[in-house]
KOLSEKOL-395377 format. One record per residue (C-alpha): x, y, z; residue in three letters. Coordinates in steps of 0.02 Angstrom, whole numbers, padded with zeros to 5 digits, always signed. Layout:
XYZALA;...
% end
This chain:
-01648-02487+02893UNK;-01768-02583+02790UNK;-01966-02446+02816UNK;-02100-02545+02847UNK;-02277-02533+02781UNK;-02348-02460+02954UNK;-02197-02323+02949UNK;-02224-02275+02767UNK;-02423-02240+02806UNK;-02392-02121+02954UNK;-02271-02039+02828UNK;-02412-02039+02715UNK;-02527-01952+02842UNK;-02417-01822+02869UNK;-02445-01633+02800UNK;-02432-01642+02607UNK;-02381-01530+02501UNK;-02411-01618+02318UNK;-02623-01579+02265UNK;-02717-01731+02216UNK;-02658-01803+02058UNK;-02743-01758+01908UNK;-02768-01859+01737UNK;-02626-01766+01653UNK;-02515-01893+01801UNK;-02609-02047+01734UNK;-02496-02157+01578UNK;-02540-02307+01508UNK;-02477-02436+01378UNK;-02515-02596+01305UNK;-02378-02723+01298UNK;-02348-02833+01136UNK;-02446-02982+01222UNK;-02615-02864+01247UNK;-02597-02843+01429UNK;-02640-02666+01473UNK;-02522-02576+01607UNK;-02581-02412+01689UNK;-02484-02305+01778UNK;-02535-02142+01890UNK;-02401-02050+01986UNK;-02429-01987+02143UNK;-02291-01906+02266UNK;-02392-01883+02432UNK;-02298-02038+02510UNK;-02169-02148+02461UNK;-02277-02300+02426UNK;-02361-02389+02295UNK;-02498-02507+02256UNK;-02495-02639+02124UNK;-02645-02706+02073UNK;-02705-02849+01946UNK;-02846-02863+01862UNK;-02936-03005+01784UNK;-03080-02989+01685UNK;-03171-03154+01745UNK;-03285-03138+01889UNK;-03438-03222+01979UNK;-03545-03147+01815UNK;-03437-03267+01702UNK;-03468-03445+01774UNK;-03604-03549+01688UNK;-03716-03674+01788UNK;-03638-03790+01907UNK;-03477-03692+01910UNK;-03533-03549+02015UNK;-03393-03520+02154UNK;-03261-03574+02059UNK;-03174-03383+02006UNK;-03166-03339+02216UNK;-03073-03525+02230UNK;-02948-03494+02106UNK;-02912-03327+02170UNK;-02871-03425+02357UNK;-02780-03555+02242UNK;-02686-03403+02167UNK;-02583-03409+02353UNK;-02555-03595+02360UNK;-02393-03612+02249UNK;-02305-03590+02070UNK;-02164-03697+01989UNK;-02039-03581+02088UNK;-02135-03544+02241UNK;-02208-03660+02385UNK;-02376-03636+02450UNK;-02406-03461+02527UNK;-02214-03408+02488UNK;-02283-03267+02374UNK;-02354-03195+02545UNK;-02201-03208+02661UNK;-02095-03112+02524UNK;-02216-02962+02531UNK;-02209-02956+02717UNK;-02018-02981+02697UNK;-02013-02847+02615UNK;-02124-02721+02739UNK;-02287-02733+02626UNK;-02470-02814+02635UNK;-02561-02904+02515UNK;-02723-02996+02469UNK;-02843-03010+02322UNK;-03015-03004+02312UNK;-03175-03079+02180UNK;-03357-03003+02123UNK;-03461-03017+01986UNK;-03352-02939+01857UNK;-03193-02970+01901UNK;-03054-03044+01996UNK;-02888-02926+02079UNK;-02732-02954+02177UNK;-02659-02801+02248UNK;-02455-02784+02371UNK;-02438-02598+02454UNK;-02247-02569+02461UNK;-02136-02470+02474UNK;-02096-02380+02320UNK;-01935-02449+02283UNK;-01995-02614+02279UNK;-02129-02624+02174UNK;-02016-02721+02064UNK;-02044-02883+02176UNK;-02216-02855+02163UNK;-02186-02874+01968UNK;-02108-03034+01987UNK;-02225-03140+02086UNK;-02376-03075+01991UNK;-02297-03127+01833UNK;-02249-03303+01897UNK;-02424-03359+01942UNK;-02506-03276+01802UNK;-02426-03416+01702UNK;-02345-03531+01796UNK;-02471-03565+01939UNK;-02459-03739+02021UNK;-02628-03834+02056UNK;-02606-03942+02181UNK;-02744-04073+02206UNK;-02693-04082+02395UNK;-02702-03908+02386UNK;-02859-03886+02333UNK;-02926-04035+02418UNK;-02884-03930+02594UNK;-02938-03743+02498UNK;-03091-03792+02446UNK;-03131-03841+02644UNK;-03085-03684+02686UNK;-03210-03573+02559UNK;-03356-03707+02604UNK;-03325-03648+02782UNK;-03305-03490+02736UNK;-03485-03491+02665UNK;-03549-03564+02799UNK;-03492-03424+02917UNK;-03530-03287+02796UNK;-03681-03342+02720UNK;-03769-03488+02781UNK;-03763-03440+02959UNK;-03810-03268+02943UNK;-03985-03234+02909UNK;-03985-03064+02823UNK;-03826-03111+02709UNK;-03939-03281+02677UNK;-04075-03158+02625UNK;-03988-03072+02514UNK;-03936-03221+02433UNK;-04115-03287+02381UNK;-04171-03092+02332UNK;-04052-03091+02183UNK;-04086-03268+02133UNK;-04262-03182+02131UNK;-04229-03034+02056UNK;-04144-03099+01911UNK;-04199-03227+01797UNK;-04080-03234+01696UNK;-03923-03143+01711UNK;-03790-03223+01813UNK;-03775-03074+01936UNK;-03940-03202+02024UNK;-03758-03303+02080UNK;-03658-03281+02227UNK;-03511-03238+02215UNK;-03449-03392+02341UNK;-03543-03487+02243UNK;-03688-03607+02275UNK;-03659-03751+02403UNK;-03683-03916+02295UNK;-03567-03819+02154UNK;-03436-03803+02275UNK;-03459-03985+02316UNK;-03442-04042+02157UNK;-03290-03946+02098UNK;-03118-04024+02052UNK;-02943-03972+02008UNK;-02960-04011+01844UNK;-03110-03853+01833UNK;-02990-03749+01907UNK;-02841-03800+01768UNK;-02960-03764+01648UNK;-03036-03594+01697UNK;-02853-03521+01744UNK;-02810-03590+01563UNK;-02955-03495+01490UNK;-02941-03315+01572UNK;-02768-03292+01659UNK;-02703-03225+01497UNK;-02595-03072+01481UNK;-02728-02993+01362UNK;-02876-03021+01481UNK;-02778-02937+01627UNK;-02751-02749+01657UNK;-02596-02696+01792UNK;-02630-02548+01867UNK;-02477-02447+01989UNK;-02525-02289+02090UNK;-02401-02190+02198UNK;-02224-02121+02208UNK;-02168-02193+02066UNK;-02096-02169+01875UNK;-02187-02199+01742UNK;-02057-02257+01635UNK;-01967-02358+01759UNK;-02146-02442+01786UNK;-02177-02479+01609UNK;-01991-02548+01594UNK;-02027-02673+01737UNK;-02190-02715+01641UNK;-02108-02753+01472UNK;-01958-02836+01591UNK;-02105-02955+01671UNK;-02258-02990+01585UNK;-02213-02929+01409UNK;-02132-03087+01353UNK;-02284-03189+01454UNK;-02349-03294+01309UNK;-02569-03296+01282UNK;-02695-03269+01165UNK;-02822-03186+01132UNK;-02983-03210+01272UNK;-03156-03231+01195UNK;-03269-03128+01289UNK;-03416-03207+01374UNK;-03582-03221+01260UNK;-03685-03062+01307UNK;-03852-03119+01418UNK;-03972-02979+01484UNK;-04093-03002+01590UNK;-04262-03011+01532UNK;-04389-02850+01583UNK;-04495-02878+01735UNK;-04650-02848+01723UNK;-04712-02891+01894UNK;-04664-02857+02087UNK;-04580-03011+02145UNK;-04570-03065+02323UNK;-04477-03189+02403UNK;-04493-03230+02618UNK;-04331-03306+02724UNK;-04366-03388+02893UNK;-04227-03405+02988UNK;-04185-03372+03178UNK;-04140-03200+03208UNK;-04153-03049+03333UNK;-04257-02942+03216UNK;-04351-02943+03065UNK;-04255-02854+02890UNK;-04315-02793+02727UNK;-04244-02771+02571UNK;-04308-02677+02415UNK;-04237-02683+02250UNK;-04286-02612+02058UNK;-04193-02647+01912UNK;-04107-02504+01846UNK;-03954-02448+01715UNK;-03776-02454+01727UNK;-03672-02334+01655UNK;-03587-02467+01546UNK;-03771-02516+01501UNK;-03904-02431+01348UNK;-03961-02306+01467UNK;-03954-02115+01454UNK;-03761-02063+01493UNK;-03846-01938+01649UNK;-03960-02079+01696UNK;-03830-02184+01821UNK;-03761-02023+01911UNK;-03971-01973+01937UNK;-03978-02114+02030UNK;-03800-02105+02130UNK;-03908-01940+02184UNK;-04066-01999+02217UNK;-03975-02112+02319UNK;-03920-01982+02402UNK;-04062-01881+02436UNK;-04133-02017+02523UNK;-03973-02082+02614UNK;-03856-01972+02617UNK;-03813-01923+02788UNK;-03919-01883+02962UNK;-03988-01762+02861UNK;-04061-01853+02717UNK;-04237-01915+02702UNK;-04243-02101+02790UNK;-04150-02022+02934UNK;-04233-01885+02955UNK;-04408-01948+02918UNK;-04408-02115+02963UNK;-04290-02164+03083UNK;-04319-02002+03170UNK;-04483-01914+03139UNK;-04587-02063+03110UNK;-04491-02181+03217UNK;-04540-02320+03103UNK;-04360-02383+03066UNK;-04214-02436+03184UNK;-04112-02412+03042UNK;-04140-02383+02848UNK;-04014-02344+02697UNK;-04019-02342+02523UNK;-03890-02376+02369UNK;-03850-02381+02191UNK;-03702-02431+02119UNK;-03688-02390+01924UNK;-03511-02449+01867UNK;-03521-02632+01831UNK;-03559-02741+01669UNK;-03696-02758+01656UNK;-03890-02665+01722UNK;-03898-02680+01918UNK;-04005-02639+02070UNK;-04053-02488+02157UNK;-04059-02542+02332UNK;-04168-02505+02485UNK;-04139-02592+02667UNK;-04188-02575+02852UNK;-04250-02640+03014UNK;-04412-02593+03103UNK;-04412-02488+03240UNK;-04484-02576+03396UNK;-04648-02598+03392UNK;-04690-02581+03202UNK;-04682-02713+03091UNK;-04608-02740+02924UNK;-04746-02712+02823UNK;-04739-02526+02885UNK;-04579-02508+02871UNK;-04618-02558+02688UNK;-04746-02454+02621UNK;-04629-02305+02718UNK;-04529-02333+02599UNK;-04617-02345+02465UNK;-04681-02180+02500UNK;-04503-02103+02504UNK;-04493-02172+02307UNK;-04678-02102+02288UNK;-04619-01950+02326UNK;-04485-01921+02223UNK;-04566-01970+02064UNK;-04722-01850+02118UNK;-04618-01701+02165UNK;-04429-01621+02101UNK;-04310-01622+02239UNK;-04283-01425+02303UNK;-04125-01338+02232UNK;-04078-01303+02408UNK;-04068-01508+02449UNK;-04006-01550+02307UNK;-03858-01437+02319UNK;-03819-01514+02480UNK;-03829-01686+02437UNK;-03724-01665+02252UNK;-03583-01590+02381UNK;-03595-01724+02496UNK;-03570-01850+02358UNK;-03429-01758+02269UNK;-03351-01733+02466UNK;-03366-01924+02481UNK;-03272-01945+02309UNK;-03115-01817+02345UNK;-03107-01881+02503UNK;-03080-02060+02434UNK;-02935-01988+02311UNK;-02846-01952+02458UNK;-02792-02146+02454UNK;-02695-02219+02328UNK;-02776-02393+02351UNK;-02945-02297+02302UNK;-02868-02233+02159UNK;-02796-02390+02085UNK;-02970-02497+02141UNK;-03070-02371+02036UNK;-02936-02377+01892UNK;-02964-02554+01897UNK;-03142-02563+01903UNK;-03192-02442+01765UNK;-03066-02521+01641UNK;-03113-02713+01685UNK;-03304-02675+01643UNK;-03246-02603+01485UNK;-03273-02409+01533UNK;-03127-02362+01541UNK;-03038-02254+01678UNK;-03058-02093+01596UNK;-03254-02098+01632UNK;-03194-02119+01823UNK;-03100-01907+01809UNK;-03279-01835+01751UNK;-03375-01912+01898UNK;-03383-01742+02004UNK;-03437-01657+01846UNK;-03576-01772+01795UNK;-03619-01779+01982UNK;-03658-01570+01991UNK;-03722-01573+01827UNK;-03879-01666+01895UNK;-04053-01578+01899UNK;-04195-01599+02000UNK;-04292-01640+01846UNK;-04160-01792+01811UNK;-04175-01852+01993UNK;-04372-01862+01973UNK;-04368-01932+01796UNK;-04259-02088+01831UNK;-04362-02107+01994UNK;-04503-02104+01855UNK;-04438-02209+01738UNK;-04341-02354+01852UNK;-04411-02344+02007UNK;-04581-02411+01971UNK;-04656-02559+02063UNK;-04661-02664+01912UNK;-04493-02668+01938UNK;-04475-02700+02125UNK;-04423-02886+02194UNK;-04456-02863+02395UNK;-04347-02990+02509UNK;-04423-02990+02709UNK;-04330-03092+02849UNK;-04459-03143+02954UNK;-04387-03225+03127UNK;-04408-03388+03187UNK;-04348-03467+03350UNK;-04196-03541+03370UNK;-04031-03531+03407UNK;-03969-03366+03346UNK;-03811-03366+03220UNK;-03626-03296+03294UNK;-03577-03131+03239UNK;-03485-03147+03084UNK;-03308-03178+03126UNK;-03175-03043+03053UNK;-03088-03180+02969UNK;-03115-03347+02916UNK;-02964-03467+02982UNK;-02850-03515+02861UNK;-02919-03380+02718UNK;-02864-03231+02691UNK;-02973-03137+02523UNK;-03110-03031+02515UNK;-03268-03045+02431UNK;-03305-02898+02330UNK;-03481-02842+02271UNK;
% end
């Protein structure tokens, strides 16, 4: 009797008796066409996730094209010389697995959890459409309805993701991260087929694509299937984009949205490294801590003192996220509590960053919050998707997934000192664009459906 995906997970949350696999369980080769095939074994359950990555994201589309790297990944469904339109789907869930894909700034990934024994269809359709994808002008003429509407729902319509928006087209200047991922409106307007053919052309290439397999698999037999599938895909070689940093700020930057909504919403953001980036090597993993300290739990220091003991905020968090391509943001959010406005809410937290540049973080708190991080992480390595996803990631942004197995150390080797000097050094208000969502009346938006009819991909970040 054929397992399906539902069966194999309960099998998967049952007791295990394999540890969480280390680095030594991690292969990888490079096939003759440059395409880069990574392979980590792990026995818990008897299931596996395929991934593919593209390196072409939101952060690689000049002006007028933004959008068009989340289209062709919903194009990516829509048909190949051998397949018709959403086939590639019904022959995963033929055969008892799930699939989808998913776009950000750096990247672009398709991922089928199966059963182990049949990763080997997995292989097949992912090496049809990397070459021989079909684009169908009455295809796209009905897709590209469906990812306007999808911005609409997502974006337009929701005040605090339309907020968002406008902060990093205010935040950065230059770099392209200032671009949603969706893309803008009039780009999507504007975009044909013909873009498409041309931007698959350009970076759906064997050497600009990194497979990545985690689960109850072996090696060998996964490489085989590689060299079996994609080896004898023909490409080139991909010209990486032009490098474009964004310029230092030397101001605080503000930007107001008015827009009907229940309750006003703030958003604070400074410029700060990425671990790919010329920044100290400590410096990101400071921050992942700092981060910490201040949300990291009901403990932590915007729960604790403002959401609690001050009562100033219905709700506040803060976040940092160092592995991408290129120098990001180190984010602070939250609502007002009732009656206090956003302008306290504000300057509360400016005080929280105050703070931590004026005074080291105790031993005691920072020993809490470095094991609540590294918790967080293990925890995560539980899941084989997790695993693969941060495979993925670190090698797509050029890291490399090796840097991904000395997180927990670089994580406890943090100091107090570190956590105040990055505070010091990034967290200044030179550096700080400030985003406020001020209410207006009006008719309020619809919660954000859980899926947009007709698509089926994620957004990543």
């Amino acid at each position: 009797m054929k397992r399906t995906l539902s069966a194999l997970l309960l099998l998967a949350g049952a007791p295990l008796h394999a540890a969480v696999p280390t680095p030594s369980a991690t292969q990888e080769q490079t096939l003759g066409n440059g395409m880069k095939v990574i392979v980590r074994e792990d026995h818990r359950a008897p299931v596996a996730v395929t991934q593919v990555w593209y390196k072409v994201g939101s952060s690689y589309e000049p002006g007028g094209l933004t959008g068009i790297s989340h289209v062709l990944e919903h194009m990516m469904f829509k048909g190949t010389a051998r397949l018709a339109p959403n086939e590639f789907s019904r022959i995963i869930a033929d055969n008892g697995g799930e699939e989808n894909a998913f776009t950000g700034s750096d990247y672009t990934a398709y991922f089928q959890t199966l059963a182990a024994d049949r990763i080997e269809v997995s292989f097949r359709l992912e090496a049809d459409r990397m070459r021989n994808l079909r684009l169908d002008p009455a295809e796209f003429a009905k897709e590209i309805e469906v990812v306007k509407e999808e911005r609409r729902l997502r974006t337009d319509d929701q005040p605090q993701s339309l907020l968002y928006e406008q902060f990093n087209a205010t935040a950065y200047l230059a770099h392209p991260y200032r671009n949603p991922v969706i893309g803008w409106a009039d780009d999507l307007a504007t975009l044909t087929v013909d873009d498409l053919k041309d931007w698959y052309r350009r970076w759906y290439q064997p050497s600009n694509a990194t497979l990545v397999v985690v689960g109850d698999v072996d090696p060998a037999r996964v490489f085989a299937l590689a060299r079996r599938y994609f080896g004898g895909l023909p490409g080139g070689q991909v010209a990486p984009p032009k490098r474009q940093m964004e310029p230092a700020q030397r101001g605080e930057r503000r930007v107001e949205l008015k827009a009907p909504a229940e309750v006003p919403y703030l958003v604070m953001g400074y410029h700060g490294p990425a671990a790919t980036a010329d920044a100290a090597d400590w410096e990101p993993y400071a921050l992942e801590v700092l981060a910490g300290v201040l949300d990291g739990g009901e403990s932590a220091r915007l729960a604790s003192q403002l959401r609690r003991g001050r009562e100033i905020a219905a709700g506040a968090g803060a976040g940092y996220r160092g592995f991408q391509r290129a120098p990001g943001m180190f984010l602070l959010e939250g609502t007002p509590a009732q009656g206090h406005t956003v302008e306290e809410l504000e300057q509360a937290l400016r005080g929280q960053i105050l703070t931590l540049a004026q005074t080291p973080v105790a031993a005691d708190e920072l020993d809490r919050v470095k094991a609540q991080v590294v918790a967080a992480e293990v925890y995560q390595r539980d899941s084989v998707f997790y695993q693969a996803m941060r495979i993925g990631l670190l090698e797509t942004i050029g890291i490399g997934w090796q840097v991904g197995e000395d997180y927990v150390r670089r994580i406890r080797a943090v100091t107090p000192e570190q956590v105040q000097q990055v505070a010091l050094r990034y967290l200044g208000e030179d550096k700080l664009t400030v985003g406020v969502l001020r209410p207006q009346p009006g008719v309020l938006p619809k919660r954000r459906p859980a899926g947009i009819p007709g698509g089926r991909h994620d957004i990543g970040n």
